[in-house]
N, C-alpha and C positions, 0 to 999 in steps of 0.2 A: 938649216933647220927652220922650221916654218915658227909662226906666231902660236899654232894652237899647240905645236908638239912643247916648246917653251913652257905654254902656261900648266898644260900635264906638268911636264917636271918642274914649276913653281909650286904646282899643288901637292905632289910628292914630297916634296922639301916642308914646307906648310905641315905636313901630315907628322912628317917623322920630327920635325921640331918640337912640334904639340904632345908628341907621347914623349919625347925625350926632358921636356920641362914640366910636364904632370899634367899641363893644363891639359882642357879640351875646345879649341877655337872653334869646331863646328857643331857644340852646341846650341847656339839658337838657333841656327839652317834647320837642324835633327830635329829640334821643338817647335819650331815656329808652321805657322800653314797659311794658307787663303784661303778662307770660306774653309771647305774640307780637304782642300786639296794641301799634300804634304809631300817631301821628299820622300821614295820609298816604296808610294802606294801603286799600286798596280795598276796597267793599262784599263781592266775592263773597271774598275774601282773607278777612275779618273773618268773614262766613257760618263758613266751614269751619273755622276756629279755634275760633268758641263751637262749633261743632258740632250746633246744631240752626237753625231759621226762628228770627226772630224777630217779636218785634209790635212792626211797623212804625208809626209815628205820624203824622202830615199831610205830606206834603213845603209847607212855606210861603217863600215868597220873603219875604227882608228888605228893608224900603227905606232902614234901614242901611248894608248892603253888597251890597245888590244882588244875594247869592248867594242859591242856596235849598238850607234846612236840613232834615231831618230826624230825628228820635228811632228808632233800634232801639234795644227791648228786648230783654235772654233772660233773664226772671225768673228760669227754676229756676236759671239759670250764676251770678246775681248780675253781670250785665252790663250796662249801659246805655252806648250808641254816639250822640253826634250827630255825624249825617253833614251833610258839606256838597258841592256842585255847582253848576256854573256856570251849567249852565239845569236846568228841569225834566228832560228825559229825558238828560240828561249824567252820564258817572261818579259815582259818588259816593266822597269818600274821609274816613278817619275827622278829624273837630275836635277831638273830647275824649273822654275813657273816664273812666265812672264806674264804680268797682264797687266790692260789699257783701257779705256773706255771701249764699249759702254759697259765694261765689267763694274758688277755694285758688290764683289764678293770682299770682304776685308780680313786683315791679318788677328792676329788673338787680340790685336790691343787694340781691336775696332778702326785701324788704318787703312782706307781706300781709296781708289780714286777720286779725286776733290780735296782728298785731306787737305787742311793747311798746313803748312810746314811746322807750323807752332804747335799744332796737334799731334807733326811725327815727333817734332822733339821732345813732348812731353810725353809720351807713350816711350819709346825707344834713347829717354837723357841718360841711362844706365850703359844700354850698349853701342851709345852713338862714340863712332870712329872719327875724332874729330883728326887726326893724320890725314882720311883717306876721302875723306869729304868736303863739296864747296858748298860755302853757305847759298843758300838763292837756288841752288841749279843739282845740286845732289845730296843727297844723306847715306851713308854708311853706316846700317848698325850689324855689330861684327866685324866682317871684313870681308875684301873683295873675292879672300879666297874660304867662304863660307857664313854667309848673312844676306840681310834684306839692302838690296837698295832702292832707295825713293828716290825718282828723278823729278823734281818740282820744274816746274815750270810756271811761272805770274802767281809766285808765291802757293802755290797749289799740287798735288802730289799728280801727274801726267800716266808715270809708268811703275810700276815694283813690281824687282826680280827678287827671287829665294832661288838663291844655291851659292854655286862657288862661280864667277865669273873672271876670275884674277888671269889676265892677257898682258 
Protein backbone atom coordinates (compact mmCIF):
# COMPACT_ATOMS: atom_id res chain seq x y z
CA UNK A 1 0.00 0.00 0.00
CA UNK A 2 1.67 3.17 -1.05
CA UNK A 3 2.06 6.31 1.29
CA UNK A 4 -0.80 8.42 -0.33
CA UNK A 5 -3.47 5.49 -0.45
CA UNK A 6 -2.62 5.39 3.66
CA UNK A 7 -3.00 8.92 4.23
CA UNK A 8 -6.66 8.60 2.10
CA UNK A 9 -7.63 6.12 4.62
CA UNK A 10 -6.11 8.34 7.64
CA UNK A 11 -8.30 11.02 6.32
CA UNK A 12 -11.39 8.70 6.13
CA UNK A 13 -10.68 7.59 9.65
CA UNK A 14 -10.25 11.45 10.62
CA UNK A 15 -13.68 12.00 8.93
CA UNK A 16 -15.72 9.34 10.49
CA UNK A 17 -14.21 9.95 13.95
CA UNK A 18 -15.28 13.71 13.74
CA UNK A 19 -18.91 12.97 12.94
CA UNK A 20 -18.99 10.16 15.26
CA UNK A 21 -17.80 12.45 18.39
CA UNK A 22 -19.86 15.58 17.14
CA UNK A 23 -17.04 17.60 16.69
CA UNK A 24 -16.08 19.13 13.14
CA UNK A 25 -11.98 19.10 12.73
CA UNK A 26 -12.18 20.65 9.37
CA UNK A 27 -13.65 23.58 10.30
CA UNK A 28 -11.00 26.06 10.10
CA UNK A 29 -9.55 24.28 6.58
CA UNK A 30 -13.78 25.05 5.33
CA UNK A 31 -13.38 28.89 6.91
CA UNK A 32 -9.96 29.81 6.60
CA UNK A 33 -8.53 31.30 2.99
CA UNK A 34 -5.51 33.20 1.31
CA UNK A 35 -6.10 36.31 0.12
CA UNK A 36 -9.51 34.91 -1.83
CA UNK A 37 -8.43 31.77 -2.46
CA UNK A 38 -10.41 29.00 -0.39
CA UNK A 39 -11.16 25.28 -0.29
CA UNK A 40 -13.92 24.54 -2.70
CA UNK A 41 -13.69 27.39 -5.16
CA UNK A 42 -13.68 26.66 -8.54
CA UNK A 43 -10.86 26.44 -11.17
CA UNK A 44 -11.81 29.56 -13.37
CA UNK A 45 -12.79 31.50 -9.67
CA UNK A 46 -9.11 30.58 -8.68
CA UNK A 47 -7.76 31.65 -12.56
CA UNK A 48 -8.71 35.14 -12.00
CA UNK A 49 -7.56 35.66 -8.52
CA UNK A 50 -3.89 34.58 -9.15
CA UNK A 51 -4.49 36.50 -12.09
CA UNK A 52 -2.48 34.92 -14.75
CA UNK A 53 -2.61 30.92 -16.68
CA UNK A 54 -1.11 28.70 -14.78
CA UNK A 55 1.03 25.43 -15.47
CA UNK A 56 -1.14 22.97 -15.39
CA UNK A 57 0.33 19.33 -14.22
CA UNK A 58 -1.32 15.67 -15.26
CA UNK A 59 -4.97 15.43 -14.30
CA UNK A 60 -4.29 11.69 -12.63
CA UNK A 61 -7.13 9.62 -11.11
CA UNK A 62 -6.48 8.10 -7.48
CA UNK A 63 -7.45 4.59 -6.64
CA UNK A 64 -7.55 6.00 -3.34
CA UNK A 65 -10.37 7.91 -3.66
CA UNK A 66 -11.33 7.42 -6.79
CA UNK A 67 -11.38 11.42 -7.60
CA UNK A 68 -8.97 12.76 -10.17
CA UNK A 69 -6.28 15.35 -8.99
CA UNK A 70 -4.48 18.00 -10.41
CA UNK A 71 -1.52 20.53 -9.76
CA UNK A 72 -1.86 24.36 -11.01
CA UNK A 73 1.01 26.21 -10.63
CA UNK A 74 1.52 30.31 -10.85
CA UNK A 75 5.35 30.35 -10.11
CA UNK A 76 5.90 34.12 -10.44
CA UNK A 77 2.32 34.56 -7.80
CA UNK A 78 4.21 32.01 -5.43
CA UNK A 79 0.86 29.90 -5.84
CA UNK A 80 0.55 26.34 -5.98
CA UNK A 81 -3.41 24.91 -6.27
CA UNK A 82 -4.33 21.05 -6.17
CA UNK A 83 -7.38 20.62 -7.78
CA UNK A 84 -9.71 17.90 -7.35
CA UNK A 85 -12.84 16.42 -9.66
CA UNK A 86 -15.15 13.86 -9.99
CA UNK A 87 -14.37 12.58 -13.45
CA UNK A 88 -11.90 13.82 -15.77
CA UNK A 89 -13.79 16.49 -17.65
CA UNK A 90 -15.94 17.54 -14.49
CA UNK A 91 -15.47 20.93 -12.44
CA UNK A 92 -12.60 21.19 -10.63
CA UNK A 93 -12.45 22.84 -7.18
CA UNK A 94 -9.49 23.88 -5.13
CA UNK A 95 -8.13 20.64 -2.15
CA UNK A 96 -5.23 22.66 -0.91
CA UNK A 97 -3.18 25.93 -1.46
CA UNK A 98 0.32 26.25 -1.02
CA UNK A 99 2.08 29.27 -1.32
CA UNK A 100 5.72 30.98 -0.96
CA UNK A 101 7.34 33.84 -1.78
CA UNK A 102 7.02 36.12 -3.51
CA UNK A 103 3.25 35.54 -2.71
CA UNK A 104 2.06 38.93 -0.41
CA UNK A 105 -1.64 37.25 -0.29
CA UNK A 106 -2.47 36.45 3.54
CA UNK A 107 -4.66 34.19 5.64
CA UNK A 108 -8.00 36.07 7.54
CA UNK A 109 -5.86 36.73 10.42
CA UNK A 110 -3.46 38.83 8.23
CA UNK A 111 -0.73 35.77 8.27
CA UNK A 112 1.76 35.83 5.27
CA UNK A 113 4.77 35.22 4.02
CA UNK A 114 7.52 37.07 6.49
CA UNK A 115 5.21 36.57 9.24
CA UNK A 116 6.96 36.18 12.47
CA UNK A 117 6.27 33.13 14.23
CA UNK A 118 5.09 35.23 17.21
CA UNK A 119 2.44 36.83 14.91
CA UNK A 120 1.36 33.19 13.78
CA UNK A 121 1.03 32.47 17.37
CA UNK A 122 -0.87 35.13 18.26
CA UNK A 123 -3.30 35.03 15.39
CA UNK A 124 -3.92 31.10 15.38
CA UNK A 125 -2.97 30.50 20.03
CA UNK A 126 -6.76 29.19 19.76
CA UNK A 127 -6.22 26.56 17.15
CA UNK A 128 -2.46 25.90 17.37
CA UNK A 129 -1.85 21.95 17.54
CA UNK A 130 0.77 22.21 19.96
CA UNK A 131 0.97 17.58 19.50
CA UNK A 132 1.56 18.27 15.84
CA UNK A 133 3.85 21.12 15.72
CA UNK A 134 7.85 22.18 16.36
CA UNK A 135 8.46 25.12 17.82
CA UNK A 136 11.15 27.18 15.37
CA UNK A 137 10.37 25.11 12.18
CA UNK A 138 6.39 24.35 12.03
CA UNK A 139 3.03 25.58 13.38
CA UNK A 140 -0.11 23.48 13.22
CA UNK A 141 -3.27 25.23 13.60
CA UNK A 142 -5.91 22.38 13.40
CA UNK A 143 -4.30 19.50 12.24
CA UNK A 144 -2.42 17.69 9.63
CA UNK A 145 -5.49 16.17 8.47
CA UNK A 146 -7.42 19.61 7.88
CA UNK A 147 -5.74 23.16 8.86
CA UNK A 148 -3.12 25.65 8.13
CA UNK A 149 0.47 24.98 8.38
CA UNK A 150 3.31 27.63 8.74
CA UNK A 151 6.56 26.37 8.04
CA UNK A 152 9.01 29.08 9.59
CA UNK A 153 12.04 29.21 8.78
CA UNK A 154 14.83 32.14 10.86
CA UNK A 155 11.96 32.75 12.94
CA UNK A 156 9.80 33.93 9.89
CA UNK A 157 6.65 32.12 8.15
CA UNK A 158 8.71 30.58 4.42
CA UNK A 159 5.66 28.53 3.35
CA UNK A 160 1.61 27.91 4.31
CA UNK A 161 -0.51 25.13 3.29
CA UNK A 162 -4.53 24.96 3.82
CA UNK A 163 -6.02 21.63 3.52
CA UNK A 164 -5.62 18.18 4.73
CA UNK A 165 -2.05 17.06 4.31
CA UNK A 166 -1.91 14.01 6.99
CA UNK A 167 0.89 11.27 5.20
Amino acid sequence: MTVRKISILIFIFAVTLSATAGGDVFQLMRDEAIGALKIGLQREQAIRIAGAEPKAGRIEEWGADGLFHQQLTFKNAGVSLSMVSQTKSSPQTIESITVVAPCALTTRKGVGIGSSEAEVMKAYRRQHNKKESTPGSCFIAGSTYGGIIFQIKNGKVSRIFLGAAGE
